[in-house]
N, C-alpha and C positions, 0 to 999 in steps of 0.2 A: 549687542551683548556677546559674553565671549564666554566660549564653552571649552572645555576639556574632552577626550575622544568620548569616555562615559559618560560623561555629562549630555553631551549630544543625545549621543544613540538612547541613554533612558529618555529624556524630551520627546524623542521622537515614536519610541515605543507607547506613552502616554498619550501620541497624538495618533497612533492607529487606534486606541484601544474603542475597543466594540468590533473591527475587521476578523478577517479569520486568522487563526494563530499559527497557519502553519505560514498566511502573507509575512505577519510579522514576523517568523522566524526568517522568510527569506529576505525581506527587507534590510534587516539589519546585518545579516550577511554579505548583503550586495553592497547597505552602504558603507561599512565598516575596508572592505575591497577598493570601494573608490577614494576611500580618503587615503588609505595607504597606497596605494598605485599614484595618485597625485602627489602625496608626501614626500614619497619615492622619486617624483621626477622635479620636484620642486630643489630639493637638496641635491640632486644633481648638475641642474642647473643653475643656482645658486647656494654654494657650498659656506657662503656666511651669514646664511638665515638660518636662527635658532630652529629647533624643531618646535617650540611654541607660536614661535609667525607662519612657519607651513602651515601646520594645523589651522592660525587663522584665516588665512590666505587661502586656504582648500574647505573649508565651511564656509565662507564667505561666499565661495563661488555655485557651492551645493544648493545656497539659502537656508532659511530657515529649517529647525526638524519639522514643523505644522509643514512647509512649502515643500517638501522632499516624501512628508508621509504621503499627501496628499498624487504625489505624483505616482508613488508607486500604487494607488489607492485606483487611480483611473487605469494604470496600466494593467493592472488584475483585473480592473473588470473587461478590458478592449481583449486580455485573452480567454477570459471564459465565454466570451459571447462568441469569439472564433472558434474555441473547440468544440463550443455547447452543440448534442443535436439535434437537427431541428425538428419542433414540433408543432404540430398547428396554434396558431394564435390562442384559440379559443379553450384548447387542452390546456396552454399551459397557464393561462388564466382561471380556469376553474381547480385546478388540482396540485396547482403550484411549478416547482421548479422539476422535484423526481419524481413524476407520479406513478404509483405502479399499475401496470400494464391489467388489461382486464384478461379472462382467464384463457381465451385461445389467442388474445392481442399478443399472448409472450412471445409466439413463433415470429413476428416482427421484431422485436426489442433484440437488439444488437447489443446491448448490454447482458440481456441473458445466457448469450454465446460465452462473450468475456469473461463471466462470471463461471462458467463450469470449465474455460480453461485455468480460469486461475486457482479452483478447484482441483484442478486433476495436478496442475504443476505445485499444488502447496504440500505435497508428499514429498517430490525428490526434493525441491529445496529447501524444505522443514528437518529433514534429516542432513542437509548440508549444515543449516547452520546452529542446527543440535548438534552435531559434529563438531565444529569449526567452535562455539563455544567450550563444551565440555573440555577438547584438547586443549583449547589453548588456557583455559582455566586451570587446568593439573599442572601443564607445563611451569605455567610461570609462577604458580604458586610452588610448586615442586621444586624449583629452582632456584626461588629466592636466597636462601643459603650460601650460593654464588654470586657473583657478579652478574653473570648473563641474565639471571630471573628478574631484575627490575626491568632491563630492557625491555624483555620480552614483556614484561605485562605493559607495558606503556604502548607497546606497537598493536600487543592486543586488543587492550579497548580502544587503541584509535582505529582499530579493523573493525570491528566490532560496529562503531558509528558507524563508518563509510558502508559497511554490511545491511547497514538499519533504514541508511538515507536510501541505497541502493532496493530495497524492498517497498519503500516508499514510493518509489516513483512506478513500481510494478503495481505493485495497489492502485496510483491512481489513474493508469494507462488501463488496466483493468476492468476494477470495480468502478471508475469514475469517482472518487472521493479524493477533494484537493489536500494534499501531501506536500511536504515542503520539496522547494529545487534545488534548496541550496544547503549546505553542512549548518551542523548549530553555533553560533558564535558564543567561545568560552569567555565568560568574565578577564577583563585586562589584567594582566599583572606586572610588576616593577621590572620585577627578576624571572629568571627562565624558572625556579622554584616555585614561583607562585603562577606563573601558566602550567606547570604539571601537576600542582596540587590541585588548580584548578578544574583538571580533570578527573580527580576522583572526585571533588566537591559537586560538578555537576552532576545534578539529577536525571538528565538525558542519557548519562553513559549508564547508569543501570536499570534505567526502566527500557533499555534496548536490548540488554543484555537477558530482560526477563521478555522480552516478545521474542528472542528470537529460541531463546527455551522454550516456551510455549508453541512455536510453532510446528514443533514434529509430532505433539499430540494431538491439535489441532487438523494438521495435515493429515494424519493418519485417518481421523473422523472424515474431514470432505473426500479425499479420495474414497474410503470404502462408500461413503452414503453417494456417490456421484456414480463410479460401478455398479452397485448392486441396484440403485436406481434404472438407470439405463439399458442395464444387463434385464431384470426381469420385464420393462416396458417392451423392447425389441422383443424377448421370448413371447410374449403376449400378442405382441402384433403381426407375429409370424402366425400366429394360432392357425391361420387359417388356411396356410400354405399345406398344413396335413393334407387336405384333402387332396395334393397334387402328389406329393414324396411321400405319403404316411406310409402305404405297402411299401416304401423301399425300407424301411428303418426294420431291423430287428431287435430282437433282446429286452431288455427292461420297457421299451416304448410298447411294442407287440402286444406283450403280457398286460402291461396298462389298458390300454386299449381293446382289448377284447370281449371286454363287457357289453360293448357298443355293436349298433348294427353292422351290415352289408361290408364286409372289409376291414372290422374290425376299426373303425374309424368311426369319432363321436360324429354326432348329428353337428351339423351347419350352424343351426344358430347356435348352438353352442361355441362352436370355432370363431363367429363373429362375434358372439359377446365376450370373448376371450382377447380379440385384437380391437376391439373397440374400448375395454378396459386398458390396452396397450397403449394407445392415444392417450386417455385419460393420465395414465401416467407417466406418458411421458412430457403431458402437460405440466403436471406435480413438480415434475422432477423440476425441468424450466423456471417454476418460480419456489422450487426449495433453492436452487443456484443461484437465486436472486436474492432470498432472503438469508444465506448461508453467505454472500458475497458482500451484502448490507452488513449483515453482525462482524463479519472480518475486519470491514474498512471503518466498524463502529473503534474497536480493538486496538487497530492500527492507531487512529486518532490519539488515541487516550494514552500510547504508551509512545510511537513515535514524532508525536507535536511536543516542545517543548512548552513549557506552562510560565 
């Protein structure tokens, strides 16, 4: 059976379907890559074959889209079982693939690390690409009137993707939630006309455009909630360190403190149940970062998977 390049790649999109959708975005990426890399050397090396015999001649050699899906279909799984980490048998049989950690288990879960850095770093770069949007949104609409503002908006939203693919793969080095590897493949077109209309057509270039807007507000919430988390559990856990530096401290502490006995320093258990609340939340915190890092990588999916 003879196929056309779209032709193909929708066959083969129809033969992942049920897999994950960011596989199939990179699938068709990758295979869309090999058939023009071979196209490419096929017409080179033979410069009086039509481009309709490369094509057949380079699907032929692919196989089938069922034999091509499939392949890419075991290759995804030989890499998830390589990155996956490991968990006893019997965990991951009872409670599935990500199960959440039980509530002092988080200090083990190396995902809850990930998670409050990816937390503290979605402030500066939620304000990079609130930045990097906004500007370049004014400019090229500002400019359109000239010459130069089409440009610019074409280079825009192609930044803008690579910007979005780029967060994607922070997300899932991060949060651990599979993200695509590869850019989104635009619909074919005849003319260069309809590959750049293309690109406003695609739904991927503005639901990118809206995550990476959302991201500085977004950001703003997990760094402060990840700070002032952390900041009052360490005050907390220090509680009890008074008893060693409280007479060095003056001024506002002093005066606090003077209600209290012998040194003007509370009672003990009080200082312990102060840094044992401290633990407490700094347990909190661990799996608010988990579950603050789950809702992000929920978000990510939904806006940087292509549908």
């Amino acid at each position: 059976m003879s196929y056309t390049l779209s032709a193909y790649l929708e066959a083969m999109t129809k033969a992942l379907v049920g897999s994950d959708k960011a596989l199939i975005q990179d699938a068709l990426y990758d295979a869309q890559q090999r058939i023009d890399r071979e196209m490419s050397r096929l017409a080179w090396e033979d410069p009086l074959l039509t481009p309709s015999q490369a094509l057949e001649k380079t699907l032929a050699a692919l196989g089938t889209p069922e034999q091509l899906a499939e392949t890419y279909r075991q290759r995804e799984q030989v890499v998830a079982e390589a990155l996956a980490t490991p968990r006893p048998p019997t965990q991951e049989a009872a409670q599935g693939d990500r199960p959440w950690p039980s509530f002092f288990g988080v200090f083990s879960d190396p995902k809850a690390y990930t998670s409050v850095l990816y937390l503290l770093l979605s402030l500066p770069v939620g304000i990079f690409a609130f930045t990097w949007v906004v500007t370049g949104l004014s400019l090229s609409l500002g400019l359109m009137i000239l010459v130069i503002g089409f440009p610019l908006l074409i280079f825009f939203l192609g930044s803008s993707r690579a910007l979005a693919l780029a967060e994607g793969r922070l997300v899932e080095a991060l949060l651990d939630v599979r993200m695509p590897r590869r850019p989104t493949v635009l619909p074919a077109g005849l003319r260069w006309t309809e590959r750049l209309g293309n690109l406003f057509k695609d739904g991927y270039t503005w639901t990118s455009l809206v995550y990476l807007l959302l991201h500085m507000p977004f950001g703003i919430f997990y760094f402060t909630a990840m700070v002032t988390s952390f900041s009052l559990s360490v005050a907390f856990m220090a509680a009890p360190l008074m008893r060693l530096f409280g007479n060095h401290v003056d001024g506002d502490f002093t005066i606090l403190c003077s209600q209290y006995g012998p040194g003007n320093l509370p009672p003990m258990y009080l200082l312990l149940g102060l840094g044992f609340l401290g633990v407490l939340g700094l347990v909190g915190t661990l799996h608010l970062a988990l579950a603050l890092g789950r809702a992000q990588g929920w978000l990510a999916r939904q806006l940087l998977v292509k549908r």
